[in-house]
KOLDO-589744 format. One line per field, with one value per residue (C-alpha): z, x negated, y; residue in three letters. Coordinates in Angstrom, 1 decimal, decimal comma. Example, Ala and Ser with C-alpha at 12.3 -4.5 7.8 and 13.67 -1.06 7.14 Angstrom:
KOLDO-589744
pz <- 7,8 / 7,1
px <- -12,3 / -13,7
py <- -4,5 / -1,1
res <- Ala / Ser
This chain:
KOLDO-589744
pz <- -97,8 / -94,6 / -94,8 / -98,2 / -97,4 / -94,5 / -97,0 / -99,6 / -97,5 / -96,1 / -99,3 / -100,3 / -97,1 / -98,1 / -101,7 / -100,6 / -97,7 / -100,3 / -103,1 / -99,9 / -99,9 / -103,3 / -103,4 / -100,2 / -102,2 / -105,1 / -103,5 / -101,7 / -104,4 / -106,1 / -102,9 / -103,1 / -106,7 / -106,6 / -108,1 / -109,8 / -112,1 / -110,2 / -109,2 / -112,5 / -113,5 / -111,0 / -111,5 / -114,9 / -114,3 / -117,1 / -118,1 / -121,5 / -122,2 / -125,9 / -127,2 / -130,4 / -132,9 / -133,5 / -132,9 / -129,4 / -127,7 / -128,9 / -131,8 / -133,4 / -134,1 / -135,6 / -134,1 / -130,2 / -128,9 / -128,0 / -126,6 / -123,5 / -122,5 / -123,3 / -121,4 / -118,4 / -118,7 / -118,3 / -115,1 / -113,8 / -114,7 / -112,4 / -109,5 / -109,3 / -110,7 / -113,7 / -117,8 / -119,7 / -123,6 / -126,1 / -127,6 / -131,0 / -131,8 / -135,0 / -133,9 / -130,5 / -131,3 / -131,7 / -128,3 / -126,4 / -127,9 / -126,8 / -123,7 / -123,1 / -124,3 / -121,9 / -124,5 / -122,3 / -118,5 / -119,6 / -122,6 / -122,3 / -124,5 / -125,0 / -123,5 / -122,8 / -119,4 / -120,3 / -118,7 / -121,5 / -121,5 / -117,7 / -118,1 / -119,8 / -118,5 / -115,6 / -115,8 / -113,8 / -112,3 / -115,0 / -115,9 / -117,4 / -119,4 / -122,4 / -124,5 / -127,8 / -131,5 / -134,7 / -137,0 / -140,6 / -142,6 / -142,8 / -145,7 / -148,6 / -148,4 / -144,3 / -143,9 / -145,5 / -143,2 / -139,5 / -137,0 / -137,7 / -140,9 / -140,2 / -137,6 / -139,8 / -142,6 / -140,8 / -137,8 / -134,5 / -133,1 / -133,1 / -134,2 / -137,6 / -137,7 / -138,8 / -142,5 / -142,1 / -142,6 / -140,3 / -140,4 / -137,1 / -135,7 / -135,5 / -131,7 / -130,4 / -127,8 / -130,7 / -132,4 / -128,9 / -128,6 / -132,0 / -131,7 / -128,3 / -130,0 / -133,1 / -130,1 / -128,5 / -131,6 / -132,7 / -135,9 / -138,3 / -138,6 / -141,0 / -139,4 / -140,9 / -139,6 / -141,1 / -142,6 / -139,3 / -140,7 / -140,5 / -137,2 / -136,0 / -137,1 / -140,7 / -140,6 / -139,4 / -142,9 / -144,7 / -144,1 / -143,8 / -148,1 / -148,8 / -148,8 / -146,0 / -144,6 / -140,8 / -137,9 / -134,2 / -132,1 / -128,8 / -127,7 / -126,8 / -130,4 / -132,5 / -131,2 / -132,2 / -135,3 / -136,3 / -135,7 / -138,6 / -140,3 / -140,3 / -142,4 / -139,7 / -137,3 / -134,1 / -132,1 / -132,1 / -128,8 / -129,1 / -125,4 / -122,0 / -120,3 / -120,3 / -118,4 / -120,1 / -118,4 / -119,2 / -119,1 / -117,6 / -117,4 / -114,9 / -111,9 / -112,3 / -109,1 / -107,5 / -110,4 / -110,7 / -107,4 / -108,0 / -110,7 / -109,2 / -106,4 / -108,7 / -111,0 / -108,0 / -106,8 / -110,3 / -110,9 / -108,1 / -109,8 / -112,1 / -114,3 / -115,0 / -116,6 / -118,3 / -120,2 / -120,6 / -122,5 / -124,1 / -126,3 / -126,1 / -126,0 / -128,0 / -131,4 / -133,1 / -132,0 / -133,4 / -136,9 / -136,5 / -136,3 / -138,9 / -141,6 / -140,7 / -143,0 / -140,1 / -138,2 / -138,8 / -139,3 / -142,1 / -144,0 / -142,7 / -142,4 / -138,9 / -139,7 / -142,3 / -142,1 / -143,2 / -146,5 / -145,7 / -142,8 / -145,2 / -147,8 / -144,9 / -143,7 / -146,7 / -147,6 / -143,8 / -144,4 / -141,2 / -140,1 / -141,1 / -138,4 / -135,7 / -136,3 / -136,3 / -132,2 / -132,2 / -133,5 / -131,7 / -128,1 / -128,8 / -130,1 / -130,5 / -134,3 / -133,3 / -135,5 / -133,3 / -130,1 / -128,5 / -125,0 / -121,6 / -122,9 / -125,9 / -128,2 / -131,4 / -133,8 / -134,8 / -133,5 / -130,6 / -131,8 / -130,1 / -132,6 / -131,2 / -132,2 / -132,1 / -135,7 / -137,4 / -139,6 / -142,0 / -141,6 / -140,5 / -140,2 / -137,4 / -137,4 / -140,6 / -140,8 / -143,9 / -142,5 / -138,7 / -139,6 / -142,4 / -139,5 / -136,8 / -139,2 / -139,3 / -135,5 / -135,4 / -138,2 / -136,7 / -133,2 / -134,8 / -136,0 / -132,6 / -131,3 / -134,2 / -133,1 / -129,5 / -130,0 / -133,0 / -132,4 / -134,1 / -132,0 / -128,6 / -130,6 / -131,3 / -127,4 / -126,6 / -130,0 / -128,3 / -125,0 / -126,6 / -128,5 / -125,2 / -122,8 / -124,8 / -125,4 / -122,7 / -120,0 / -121,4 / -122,1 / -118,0 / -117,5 / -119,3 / -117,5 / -114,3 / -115,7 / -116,8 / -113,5 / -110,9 / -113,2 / -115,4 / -119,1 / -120,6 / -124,0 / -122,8 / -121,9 / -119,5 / -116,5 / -117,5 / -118,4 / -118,0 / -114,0 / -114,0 / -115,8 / -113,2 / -110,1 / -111,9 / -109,8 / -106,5 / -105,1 / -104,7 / -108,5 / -109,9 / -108,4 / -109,4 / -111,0 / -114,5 / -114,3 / -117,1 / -117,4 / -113,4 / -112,3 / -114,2 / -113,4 / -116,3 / -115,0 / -118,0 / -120,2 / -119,4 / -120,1 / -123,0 / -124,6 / -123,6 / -124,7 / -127,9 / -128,6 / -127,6 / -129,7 / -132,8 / -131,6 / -132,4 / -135,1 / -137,0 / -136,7 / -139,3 / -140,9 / -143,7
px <- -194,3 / -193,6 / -190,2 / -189,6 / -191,3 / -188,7 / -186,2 / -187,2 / -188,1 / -184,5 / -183,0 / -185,2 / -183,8 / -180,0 / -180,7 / -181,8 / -178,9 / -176,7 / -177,7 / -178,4 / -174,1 / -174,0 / -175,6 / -173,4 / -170,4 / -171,2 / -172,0 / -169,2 / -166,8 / -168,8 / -168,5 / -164,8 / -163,8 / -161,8 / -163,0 / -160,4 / -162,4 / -161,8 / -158,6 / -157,5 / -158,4 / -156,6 / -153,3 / -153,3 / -154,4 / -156,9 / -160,5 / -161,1 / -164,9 / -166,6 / -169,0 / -170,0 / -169,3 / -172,8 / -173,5 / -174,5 / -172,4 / -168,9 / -168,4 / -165,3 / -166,7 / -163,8 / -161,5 / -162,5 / -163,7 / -167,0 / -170,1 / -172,7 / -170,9 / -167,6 / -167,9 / -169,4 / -166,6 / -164,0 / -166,0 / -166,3 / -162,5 / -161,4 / -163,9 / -161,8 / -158,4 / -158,1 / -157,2 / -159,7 / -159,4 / -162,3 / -163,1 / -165,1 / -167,3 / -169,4 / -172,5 / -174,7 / -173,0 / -169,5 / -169,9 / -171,4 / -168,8 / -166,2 / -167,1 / -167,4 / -163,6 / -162,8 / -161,5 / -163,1 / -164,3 / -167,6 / -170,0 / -171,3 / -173,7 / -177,1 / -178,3 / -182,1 / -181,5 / -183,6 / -184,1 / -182,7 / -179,7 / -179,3 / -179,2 / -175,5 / -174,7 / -174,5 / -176,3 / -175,9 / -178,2 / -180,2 / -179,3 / -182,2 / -185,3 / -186,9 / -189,8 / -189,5 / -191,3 / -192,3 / -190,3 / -192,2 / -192,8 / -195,0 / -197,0 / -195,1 / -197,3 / -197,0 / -196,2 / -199,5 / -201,5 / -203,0 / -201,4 / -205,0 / -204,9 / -201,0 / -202,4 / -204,9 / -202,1 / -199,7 / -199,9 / -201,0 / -202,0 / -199,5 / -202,4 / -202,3 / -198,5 / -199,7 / -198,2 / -195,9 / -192,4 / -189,9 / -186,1 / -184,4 / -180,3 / -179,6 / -178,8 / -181,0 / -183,6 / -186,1 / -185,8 / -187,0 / -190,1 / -191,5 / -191,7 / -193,6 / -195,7 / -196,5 / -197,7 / -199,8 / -201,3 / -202,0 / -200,9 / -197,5 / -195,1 / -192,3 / -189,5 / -185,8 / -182,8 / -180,2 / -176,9 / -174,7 / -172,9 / -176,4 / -176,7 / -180,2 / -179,3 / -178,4 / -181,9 / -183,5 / -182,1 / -183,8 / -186,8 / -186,5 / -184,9 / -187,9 / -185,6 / -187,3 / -191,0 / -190,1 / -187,9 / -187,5 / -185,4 / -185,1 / -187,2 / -184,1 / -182,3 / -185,1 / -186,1 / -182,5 / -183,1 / -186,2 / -184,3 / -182,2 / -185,1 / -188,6 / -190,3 / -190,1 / -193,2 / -191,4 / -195,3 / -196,0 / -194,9 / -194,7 / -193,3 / -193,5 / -190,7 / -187,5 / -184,2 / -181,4 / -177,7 / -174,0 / -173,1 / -170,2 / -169,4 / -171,2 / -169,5 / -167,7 / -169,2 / -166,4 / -166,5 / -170,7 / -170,6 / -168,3 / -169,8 / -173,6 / -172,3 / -170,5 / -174,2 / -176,4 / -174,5 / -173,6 / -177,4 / -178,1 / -175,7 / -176,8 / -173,5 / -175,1 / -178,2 / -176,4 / -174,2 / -177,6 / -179,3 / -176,3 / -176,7 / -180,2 / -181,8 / -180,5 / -181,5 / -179,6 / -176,2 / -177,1 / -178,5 / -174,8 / -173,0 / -174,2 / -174,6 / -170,8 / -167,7 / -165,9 / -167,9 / -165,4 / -166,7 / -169,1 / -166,8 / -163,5 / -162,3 / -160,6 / -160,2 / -160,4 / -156,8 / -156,4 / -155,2 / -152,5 / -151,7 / -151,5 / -149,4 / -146,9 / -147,1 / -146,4 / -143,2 / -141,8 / -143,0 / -145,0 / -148,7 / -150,6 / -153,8 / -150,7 / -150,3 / -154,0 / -154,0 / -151,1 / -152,7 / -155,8 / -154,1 / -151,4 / -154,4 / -157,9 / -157,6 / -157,7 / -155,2 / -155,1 / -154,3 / -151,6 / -150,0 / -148,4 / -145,5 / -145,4 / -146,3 / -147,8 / -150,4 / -152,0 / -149,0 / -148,1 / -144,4 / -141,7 / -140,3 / -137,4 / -137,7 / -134,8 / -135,2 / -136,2 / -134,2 / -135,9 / -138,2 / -141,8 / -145,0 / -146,0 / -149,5 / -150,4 / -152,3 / -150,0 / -146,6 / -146,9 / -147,9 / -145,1 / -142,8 / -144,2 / -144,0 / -140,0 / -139,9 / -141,5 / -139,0 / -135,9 / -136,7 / -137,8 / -134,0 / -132,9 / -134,4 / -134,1 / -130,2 / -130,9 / -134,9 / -135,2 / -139,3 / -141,3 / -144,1 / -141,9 / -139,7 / -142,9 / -143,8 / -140,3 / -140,7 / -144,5 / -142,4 / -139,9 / -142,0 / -144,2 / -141,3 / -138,2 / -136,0 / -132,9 / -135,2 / -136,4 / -132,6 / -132,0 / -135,3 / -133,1 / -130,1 / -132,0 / -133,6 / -130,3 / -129,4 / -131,4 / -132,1 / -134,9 / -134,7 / -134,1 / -135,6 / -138,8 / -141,3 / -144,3 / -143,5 / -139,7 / -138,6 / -141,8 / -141,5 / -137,9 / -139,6 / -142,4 / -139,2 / -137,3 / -140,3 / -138,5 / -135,1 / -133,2 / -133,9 / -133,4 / -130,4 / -128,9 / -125,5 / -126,4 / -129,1 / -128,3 / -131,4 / -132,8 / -136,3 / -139,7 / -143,1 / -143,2 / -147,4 / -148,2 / -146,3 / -146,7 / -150,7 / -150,1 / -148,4 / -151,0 / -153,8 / -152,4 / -152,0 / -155,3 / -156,5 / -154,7 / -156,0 / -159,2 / -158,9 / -157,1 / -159,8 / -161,9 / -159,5 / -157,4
py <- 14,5 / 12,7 / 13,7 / 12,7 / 9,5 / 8,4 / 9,1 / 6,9 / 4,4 / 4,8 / 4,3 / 1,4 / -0,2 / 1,2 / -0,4 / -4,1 / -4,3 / -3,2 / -6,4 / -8,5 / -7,2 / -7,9 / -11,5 / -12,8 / -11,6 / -13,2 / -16,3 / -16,1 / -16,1 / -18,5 / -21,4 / -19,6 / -20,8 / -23,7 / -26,6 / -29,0 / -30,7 / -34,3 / -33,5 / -32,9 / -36,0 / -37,8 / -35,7 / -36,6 / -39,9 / -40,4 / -39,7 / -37,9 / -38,6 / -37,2 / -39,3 / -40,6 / -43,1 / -45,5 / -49,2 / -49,5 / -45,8 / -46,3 / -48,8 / -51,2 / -54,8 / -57,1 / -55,8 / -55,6 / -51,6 / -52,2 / -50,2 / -49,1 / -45,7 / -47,7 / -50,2 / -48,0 / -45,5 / -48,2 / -49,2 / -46,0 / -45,2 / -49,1 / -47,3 / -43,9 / -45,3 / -43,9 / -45,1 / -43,3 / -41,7 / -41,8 / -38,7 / -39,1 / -35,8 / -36,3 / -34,4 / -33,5 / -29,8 / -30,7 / -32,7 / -29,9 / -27,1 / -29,8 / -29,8 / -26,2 / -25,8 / -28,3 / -30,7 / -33,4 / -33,7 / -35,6 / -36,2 / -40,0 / -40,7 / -41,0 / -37,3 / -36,6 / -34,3 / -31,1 / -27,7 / -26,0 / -28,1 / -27,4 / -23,9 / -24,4 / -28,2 / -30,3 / -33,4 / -36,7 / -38,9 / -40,4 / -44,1 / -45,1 / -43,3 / -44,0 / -41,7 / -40,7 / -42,0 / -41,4 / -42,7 / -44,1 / -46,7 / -49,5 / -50,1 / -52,2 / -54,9 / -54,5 / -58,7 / -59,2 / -56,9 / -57,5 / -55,4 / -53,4 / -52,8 / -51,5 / -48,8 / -47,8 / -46,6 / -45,2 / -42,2 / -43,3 / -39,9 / -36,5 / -34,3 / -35,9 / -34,7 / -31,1 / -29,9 / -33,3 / -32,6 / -34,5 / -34,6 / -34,3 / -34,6 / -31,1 / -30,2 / -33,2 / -33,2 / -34,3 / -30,4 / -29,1 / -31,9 / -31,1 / -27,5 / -27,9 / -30,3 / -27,9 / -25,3 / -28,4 / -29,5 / -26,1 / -26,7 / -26,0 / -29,1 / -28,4 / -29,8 / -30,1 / -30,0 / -32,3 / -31,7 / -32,1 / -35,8 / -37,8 / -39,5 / -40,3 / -43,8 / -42,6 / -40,6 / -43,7 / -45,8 / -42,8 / -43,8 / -47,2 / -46,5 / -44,5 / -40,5 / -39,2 / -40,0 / -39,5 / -38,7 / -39,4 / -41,4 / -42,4 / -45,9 / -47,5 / -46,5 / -47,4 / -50,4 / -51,6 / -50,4 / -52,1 / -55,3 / -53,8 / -52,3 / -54,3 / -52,2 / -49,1 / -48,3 / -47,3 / -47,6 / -44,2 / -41,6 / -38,3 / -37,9 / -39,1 / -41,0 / -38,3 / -38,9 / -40,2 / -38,9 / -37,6 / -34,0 / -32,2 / -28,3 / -26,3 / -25,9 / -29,4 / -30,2 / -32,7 / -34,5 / -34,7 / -35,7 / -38,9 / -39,6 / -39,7 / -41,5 / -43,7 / -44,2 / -44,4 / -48,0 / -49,3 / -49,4 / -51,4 / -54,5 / -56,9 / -55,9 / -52,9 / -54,4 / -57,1 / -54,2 / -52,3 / -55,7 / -56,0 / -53,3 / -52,2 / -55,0 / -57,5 / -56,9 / -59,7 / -58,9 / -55,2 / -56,6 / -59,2 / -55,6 / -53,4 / -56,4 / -57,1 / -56,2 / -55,4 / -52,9 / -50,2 / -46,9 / -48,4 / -50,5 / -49,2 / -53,2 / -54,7 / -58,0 / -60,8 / -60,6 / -57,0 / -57,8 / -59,5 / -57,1 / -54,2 / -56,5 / -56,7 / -53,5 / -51,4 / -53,7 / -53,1 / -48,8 / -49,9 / -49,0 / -51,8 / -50,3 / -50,6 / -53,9 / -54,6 / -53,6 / -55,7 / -58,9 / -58,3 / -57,7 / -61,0 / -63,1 / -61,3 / -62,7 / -66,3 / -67,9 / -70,9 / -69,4 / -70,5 / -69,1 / -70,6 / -69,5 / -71,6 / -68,5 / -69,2 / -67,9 / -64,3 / -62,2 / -64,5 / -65,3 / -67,9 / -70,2 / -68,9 / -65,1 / -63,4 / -62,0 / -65,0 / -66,6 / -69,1 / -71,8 / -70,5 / -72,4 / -70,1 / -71,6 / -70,4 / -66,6 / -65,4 / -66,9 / -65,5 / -62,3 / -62,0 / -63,0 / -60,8 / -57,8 / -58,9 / -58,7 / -55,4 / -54,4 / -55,1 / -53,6 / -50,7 / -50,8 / -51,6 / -48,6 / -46,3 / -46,2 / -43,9 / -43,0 / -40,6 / -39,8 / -42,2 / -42,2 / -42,5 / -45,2 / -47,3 / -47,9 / -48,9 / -51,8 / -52,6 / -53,1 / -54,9 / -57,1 / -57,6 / -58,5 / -58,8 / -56,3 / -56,9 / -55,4 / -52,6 / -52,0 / -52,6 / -50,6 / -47,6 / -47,9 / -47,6 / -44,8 / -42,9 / -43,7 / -42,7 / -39,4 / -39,7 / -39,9 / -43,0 / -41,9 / -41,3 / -43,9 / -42,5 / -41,7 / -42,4 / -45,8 / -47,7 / -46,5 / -48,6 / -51,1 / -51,5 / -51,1 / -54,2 / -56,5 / -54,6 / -56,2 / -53,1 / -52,4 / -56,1 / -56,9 / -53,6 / -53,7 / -52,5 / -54,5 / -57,6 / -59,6 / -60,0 / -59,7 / -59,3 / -58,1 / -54,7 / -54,4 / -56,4 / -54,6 / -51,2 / -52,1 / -53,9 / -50,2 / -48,4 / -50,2 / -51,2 / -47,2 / -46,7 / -49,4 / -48,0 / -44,6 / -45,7 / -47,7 / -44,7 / -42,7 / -44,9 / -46,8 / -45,6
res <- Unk / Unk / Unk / Unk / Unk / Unk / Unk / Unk / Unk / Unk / Unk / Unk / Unk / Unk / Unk / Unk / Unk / Unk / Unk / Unk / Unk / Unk / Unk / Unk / Unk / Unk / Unk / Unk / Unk / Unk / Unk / Unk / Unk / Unk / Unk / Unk / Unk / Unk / Unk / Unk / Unk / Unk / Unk / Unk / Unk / Unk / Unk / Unk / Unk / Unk / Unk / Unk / Unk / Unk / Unk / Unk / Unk / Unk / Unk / Unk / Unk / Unk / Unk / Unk / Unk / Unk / Unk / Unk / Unk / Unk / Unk / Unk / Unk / Unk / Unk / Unk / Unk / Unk / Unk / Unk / Unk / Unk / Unk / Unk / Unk / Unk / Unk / Unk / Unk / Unk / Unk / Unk / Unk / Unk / Unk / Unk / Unk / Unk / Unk / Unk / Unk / Unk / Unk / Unk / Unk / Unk / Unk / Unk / Unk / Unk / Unk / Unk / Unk / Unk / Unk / Unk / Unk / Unk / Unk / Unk / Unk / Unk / Unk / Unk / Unk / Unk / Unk / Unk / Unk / Unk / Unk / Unk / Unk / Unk / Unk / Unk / Unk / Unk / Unk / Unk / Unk / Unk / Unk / Unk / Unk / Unk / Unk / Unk / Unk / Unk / Unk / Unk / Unk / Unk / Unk / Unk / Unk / Unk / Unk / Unk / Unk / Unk / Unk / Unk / Unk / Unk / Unk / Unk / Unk / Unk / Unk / Unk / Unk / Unk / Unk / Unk / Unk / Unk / Unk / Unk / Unk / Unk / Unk / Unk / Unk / Unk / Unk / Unk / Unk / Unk / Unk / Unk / Unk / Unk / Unk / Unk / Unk / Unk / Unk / Unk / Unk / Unk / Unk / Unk / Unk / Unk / Unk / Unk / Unk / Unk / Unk / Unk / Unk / Unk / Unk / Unk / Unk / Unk / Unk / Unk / Unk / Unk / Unk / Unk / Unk / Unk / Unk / Unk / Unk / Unk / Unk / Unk / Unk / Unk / Unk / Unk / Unk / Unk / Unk / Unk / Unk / Unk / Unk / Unk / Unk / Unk / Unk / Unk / Unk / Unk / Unk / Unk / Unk / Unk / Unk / Unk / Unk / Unk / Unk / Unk / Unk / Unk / Unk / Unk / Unk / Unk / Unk / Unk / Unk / Unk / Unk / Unk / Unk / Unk / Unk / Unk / Unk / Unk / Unk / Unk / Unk / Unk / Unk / Unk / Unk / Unk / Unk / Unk / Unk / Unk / Unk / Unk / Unk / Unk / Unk / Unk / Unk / Unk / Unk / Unk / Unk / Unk / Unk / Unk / Unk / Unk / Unk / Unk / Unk / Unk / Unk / Unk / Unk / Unk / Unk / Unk / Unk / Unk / Unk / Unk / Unk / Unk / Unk / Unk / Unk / Unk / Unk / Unk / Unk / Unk / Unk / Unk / Unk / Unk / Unk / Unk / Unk / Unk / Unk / Unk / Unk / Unk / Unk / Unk / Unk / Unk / Unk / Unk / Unk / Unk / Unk / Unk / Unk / Unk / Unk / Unk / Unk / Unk / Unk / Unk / Unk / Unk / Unk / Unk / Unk / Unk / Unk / Unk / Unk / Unk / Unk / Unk / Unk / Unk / Unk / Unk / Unk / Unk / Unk / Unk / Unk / Unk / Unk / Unk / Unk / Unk / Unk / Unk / Unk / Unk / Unk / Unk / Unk / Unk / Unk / Unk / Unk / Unk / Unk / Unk / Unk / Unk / Unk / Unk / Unk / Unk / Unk / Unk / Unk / Unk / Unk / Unk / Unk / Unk / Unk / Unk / Unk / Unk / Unk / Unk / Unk / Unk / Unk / Unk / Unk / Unk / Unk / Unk / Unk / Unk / Unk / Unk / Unk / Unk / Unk / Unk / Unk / Unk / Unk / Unk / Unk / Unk / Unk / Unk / Unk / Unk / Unk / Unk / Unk / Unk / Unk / Unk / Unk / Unk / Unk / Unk / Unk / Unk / Unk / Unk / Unk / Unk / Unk / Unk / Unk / Unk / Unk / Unk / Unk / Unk / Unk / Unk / Unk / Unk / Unk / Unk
């Protein structure tokens, strides 16, 4: 017995040395793996960030890109160097599957940080919390009741929730909260998960209209909606306070780190709660939004102009959304506006454009946008003669129509030159364009039209594709 004893005792101690082994290995290789996550970004020189398309996230308001994880993304993108590309996913799911397939290095949008999500996420710092509601309606004749008589009507304690059937986003946070709360209240609440193209803002109109009787949101988002909504109660919590953060994959941990240093000091500035109030806050400017005919994904309308854009457009077999971002970068719809440069109107144009012909009151809407659309047209010609892709063609016309069209034709002779290709724009001839500020470039012989500063132009091409990016995504 005392034999056999020793020995299994020995091989107890053989057994735990052996995953003691194990473990180290395994952690070894882990602290091994490379991680490239925020050096991939910074090779390719651009953030790709999923989020969502809703009035206060990620929105399009006449025109202008608008939006609390927009305009924090474009901040955090200045702080490590970066452009950074909006990814639209239509539901919580789509975002986190997106993710996972590394379709995008972060999901920035409004996140509840939980422990089920951490077992398959990494979550930042939080950047603010909130708790979430009950979503129902007040009583019809709720503007002739005390505040009283309101609580009286509607729910003001989760117990009474039991055999009440609410409608829920389908991947939210909200799903996990009532099923714990069922358990807690020891009683069945019939909850229903919607069809994946509601948003918790579409739920919210539901009951608002009368088609559902409840749902949940997040403080933040429903208190923006009762500005929208009066008749909603939004006064009844079904959590405590819960973290709200972006996600990244697991092991990103570079890139969490940046961005958590980045969060913990952005806090600390009153920018950051200025973009916060912005669009959490300010109820009015959400209500000014959603009633307008050119919030975009609800009415699919740019500007007041887009009429008359599309008229022009379709005769010049152009993209009338293109030419949207084009209007709003030259003038931000502001038919008055007028540059240094003497440059008139909606589409910015010199009485002296090369392409025009006739007479032109360039002050009116109808008239400069009929004669920008010419301009576009005949670079497009221009350029159609040596740049057979459409898509590469159109940033050498936005170049052209930025800076003029003689140094972008320098810009490709010093490309030919000094061995890149002078059909192809990133990283090709917009780097010439950028060298003609430098002597040695400028006074070049094949250089034709001297020095200019390309920095404003090479901007101006990429956010005006970004711009139409985004518009095309709602516009037809």
């Amino acid at each position: 017995m005392q034999i056999n004893f020793r020995r299994q005792k020995n091989l107890y101690l053989f057994a735990i040395i052996l995953l003691f082994l194990s473990n180290s290995c395994k952690s070894d290789v882990k602290k091994n793996t490379p991680d490239n996550s925020f050096k991939k970004i910074t090779d390719r020189g651009k953030l790709i960030a999923i989020t969502g398309y809703n009035a206060y996230s990620y929105f399009i308001y006449k025109g202008r890109i608008m939006g609390y994880e927009y305009e924090l993304l474009k901040r955090f993108g200045e702080k490590i160097g970066v452009d950074v590309e909006i990814k639209i996913s239509r539901n919580l799911e789509e975002m986190f599957k997106s993710l996972d397939n590394e379709e995008g290095d972060v999901i920035a949008f409004n996140l509840t940080i939980t422990n089920e999500r951490k077992k398959y996420f990494d979550f930042t710092h939080y950047l603010n919390t909130t708790r979430q509601v009950l979503i129902q309606r007040k009583p019809k004749n709720w503007r002739k009741l005390t505040a009283d008589q309101i609580n009286k009507s509607v729910i003001r304690n989760p117990i009474n929730l039991e055999d009440k059937t609410i409608y829920v986003r389908k991947g939210s946070a909200y799903l996990t909260r009532l099923k714990n709360l069922s358990e807690e209240i020891g009683g069945m609440i019939n909850i229903v998960i919607a069809n994946d193209s509601l948003s918790t803002e579409d739920l919210i109109q539901q009951v608002a209209e009368g088609k559902i009787d409840y749902t949940i949101a997040d403080e933040n988002i429903a208190h923006l909606n009762q500005g929208y909504f009066p008749n909603i109660d939004i006064s009844t919590f079904i959590s405590f306070p819960q973290k709200i953060g972006w996600a990244v994959k697991k092991g990103s941990h570079e890139l969490l780190e940046k961005l958590n240093e980045w969060i913990d000091e952005f806090k600390t500035t009153l920018d950051y709660y200025v973009i916060y109030d912005r669009y959490y806050k300010y109820r009015n400017y959400y209500r000014a939004r959603r009633k307008s005919k050119y919030f975009l994904n609800e009415t699919g309308g740019i500007s007041q102009y887009d009429n008359i854009v599309k008229k022009y457009a379709k005769k010049s077999g152009g993209d009338w959304r293109l030419i949207s971002a084009i209007i709003f970068e030259e003038s931000g719809f502001e038919p008055d506006a007028k540059s240094w440069a003497n440059a008139v109107g909606l589409m910015q144009l010199l009485p002296t454009t090369t392409a025009q012909k006739d007479s032109v009151n360039l002050s009116d809407p109808e008239e400069n946008i009929r004669a920008g659309v010419k301009y576009l047209s005949w670079l497009d010609e221009y350029w159609q003669k040596v740049i057979n892709d459409k898509e590469e063609r159109t940033k050498f016309v936005l170049a052209s129509y930025n800076i003029g069209f003689g140094h972008i034709e320098d810009a490709r002779l010093l490309a030919k030159k000094y061995g890149a290709n002078p059909n192809v724009w990133d990283d090709n001839v917009e780097r010439y364009l950028l060298n003609k500020s430098k002597p040695k470039y400028y006074n070049d012989e094949v250089v034709k039209n001297g020095y200019c500063n390309g920095r404003e132009t090479v901007n101006y091409v990429k956010d005006v594709i970004q711009r139409y990016q985004s518009y095309s995504q709602f516009a037809n």
